[in-house]
C-alpha positions in Angstrom: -20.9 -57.0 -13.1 -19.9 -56.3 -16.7 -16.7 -55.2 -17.3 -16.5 -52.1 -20.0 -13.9 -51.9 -22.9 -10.9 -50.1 -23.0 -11.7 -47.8 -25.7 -15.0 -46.9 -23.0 -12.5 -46.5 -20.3 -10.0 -44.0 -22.2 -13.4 -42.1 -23.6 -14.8 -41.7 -20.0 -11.0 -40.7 -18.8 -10.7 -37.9 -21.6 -14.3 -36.4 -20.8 -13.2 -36.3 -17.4 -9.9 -34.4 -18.1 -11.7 -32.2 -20.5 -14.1 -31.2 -17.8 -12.2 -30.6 -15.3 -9.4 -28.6 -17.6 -12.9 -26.2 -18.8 -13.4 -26.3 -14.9 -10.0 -24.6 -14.0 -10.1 -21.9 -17.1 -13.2 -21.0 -15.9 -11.7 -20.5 -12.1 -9.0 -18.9 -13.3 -11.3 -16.7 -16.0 -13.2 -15.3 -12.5 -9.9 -15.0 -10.6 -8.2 -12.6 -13.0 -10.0 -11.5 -15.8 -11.6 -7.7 -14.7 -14.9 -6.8 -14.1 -16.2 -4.2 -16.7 -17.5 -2.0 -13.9 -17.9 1.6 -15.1 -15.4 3.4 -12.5 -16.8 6.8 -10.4 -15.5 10.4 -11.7 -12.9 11.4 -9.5 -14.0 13.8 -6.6 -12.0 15.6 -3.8 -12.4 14.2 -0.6 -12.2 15.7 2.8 -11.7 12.9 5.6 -11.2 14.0 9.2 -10.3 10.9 11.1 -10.0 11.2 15.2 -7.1 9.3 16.6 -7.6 8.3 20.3 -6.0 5.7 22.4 -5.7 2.5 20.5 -9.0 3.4 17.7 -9.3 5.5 14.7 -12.7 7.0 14.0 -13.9 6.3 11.6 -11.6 2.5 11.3 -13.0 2.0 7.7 -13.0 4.5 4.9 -14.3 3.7 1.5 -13.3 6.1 -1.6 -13.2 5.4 -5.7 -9.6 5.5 -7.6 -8.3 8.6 -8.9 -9.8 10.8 -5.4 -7.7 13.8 -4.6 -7.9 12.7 -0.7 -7.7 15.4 1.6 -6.9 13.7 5.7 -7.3 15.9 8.6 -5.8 13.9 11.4 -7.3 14.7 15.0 -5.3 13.5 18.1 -7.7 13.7 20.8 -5.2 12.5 23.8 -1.4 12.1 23.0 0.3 11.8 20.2 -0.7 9.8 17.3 0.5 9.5 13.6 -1.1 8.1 10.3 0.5 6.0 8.0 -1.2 4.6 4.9 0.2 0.9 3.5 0.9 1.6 -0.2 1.2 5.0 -0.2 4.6 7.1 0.8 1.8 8.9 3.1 2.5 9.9 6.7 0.8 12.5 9.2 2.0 13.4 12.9 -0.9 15.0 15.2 0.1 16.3 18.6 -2.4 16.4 21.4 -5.6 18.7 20.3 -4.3 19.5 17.4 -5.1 19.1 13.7 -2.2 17.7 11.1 -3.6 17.7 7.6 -2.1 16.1 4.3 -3.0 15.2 0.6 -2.7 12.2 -1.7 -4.2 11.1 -4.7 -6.1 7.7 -4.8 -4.8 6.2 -7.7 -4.7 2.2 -6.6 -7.4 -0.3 -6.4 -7.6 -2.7 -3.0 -7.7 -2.6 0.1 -5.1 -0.6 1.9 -4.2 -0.5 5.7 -3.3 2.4 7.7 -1.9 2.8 11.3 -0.8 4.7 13.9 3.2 5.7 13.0 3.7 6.9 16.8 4.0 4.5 20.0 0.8 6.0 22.0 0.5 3.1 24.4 0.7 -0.8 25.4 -1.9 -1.6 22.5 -0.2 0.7 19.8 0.4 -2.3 17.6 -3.7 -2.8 17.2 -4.2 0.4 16.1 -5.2 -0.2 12.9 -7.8 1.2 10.0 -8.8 0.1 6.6 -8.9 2.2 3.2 -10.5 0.3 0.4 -10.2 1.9 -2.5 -12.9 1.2 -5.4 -15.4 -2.0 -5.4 -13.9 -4.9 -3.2 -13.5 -7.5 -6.4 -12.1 -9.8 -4.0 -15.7 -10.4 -2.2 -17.3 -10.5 -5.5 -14.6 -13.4 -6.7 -15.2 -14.5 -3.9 -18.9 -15.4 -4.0 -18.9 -16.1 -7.8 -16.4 -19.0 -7.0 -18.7 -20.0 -4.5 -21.6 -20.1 -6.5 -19.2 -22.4 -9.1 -18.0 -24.7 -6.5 -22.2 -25.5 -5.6 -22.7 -26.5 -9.2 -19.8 -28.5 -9.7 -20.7 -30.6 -6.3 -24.4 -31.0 -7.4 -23.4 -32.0 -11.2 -21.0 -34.4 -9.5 -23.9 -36.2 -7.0 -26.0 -36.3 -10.2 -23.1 -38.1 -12.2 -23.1 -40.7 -9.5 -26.5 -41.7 -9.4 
């Protein structure tokens, strides 16, 4: 076996740094800088959302930034409330009746929302999602994944 040079050594140690420094600017490029995806004109939105034991229908609601939202919360058996994560946003429905409120969607992500009122043993589940805008977060997601493929095949063809 043939021993390489020291200069060879510090060389192959710098290329290696270097790579793997472009490796984690390019990680951190996808991770924060933002997509330039044209955003939708803002529209109102009328959302009626049923609230029955232990469900919301619908559970998921997708809307773009900058909707005038518009809920109409539905209790179909006792009590229920609606409280949107993020948001000062609260609604209080009493059996068969309606309870309507507005906000304006002016944050991106995903956003929870839940019933504010104990209506049973499995109140604590009762749980929705609001996502407003494109979920980045997926698309990070499979962009980083496409990345980590490339870097394992470039390293298995380095070691050959």
């Amino acid at each position: 076996m043939m021993r390489q040079s020291p200069n060879i050594l510090k060389q192959n140690k710098l290329k290696q740094w270097t790579r793997i420094t472009i490796l984690l600017l390019l990680c951190l490029v996808i991770l924060f800088v933002p997509f330039p995806i044209p955003d939708a004109p803002p529209t109102d939105r009328h959302i009626r959302i049923e609230a029955s034991m232990f469900q919301f229908t619908p559970s998921e609601i997708k809307i773009n930034k900058g909707d005038h939202v518009t809920v109409d919360l539905v209790s179909t058996d006792v009590v229920h409330g609606f409280s949107l994560d993020g948001y000062n946003f609260e609604l209080k429905a009493d059996p068969g009746q309606t309870s309507s409120g507005s906000f304006i969607a002016n944050r991106t992500g995903v956003f929870r929302f839940r019933c504010s009122v104990a209506c049973g043993n499995l109140h604590p589940f009762m749980i929705g999602k609001l996502q407003i805008g494109p979920n980045l977060l997926l698309f990070r997601g499979i962009i980083l994944g496409f990345l980590a493929i490339i870097v394992a095949l470039l390293s298995i063809k380095t070691k050959k």
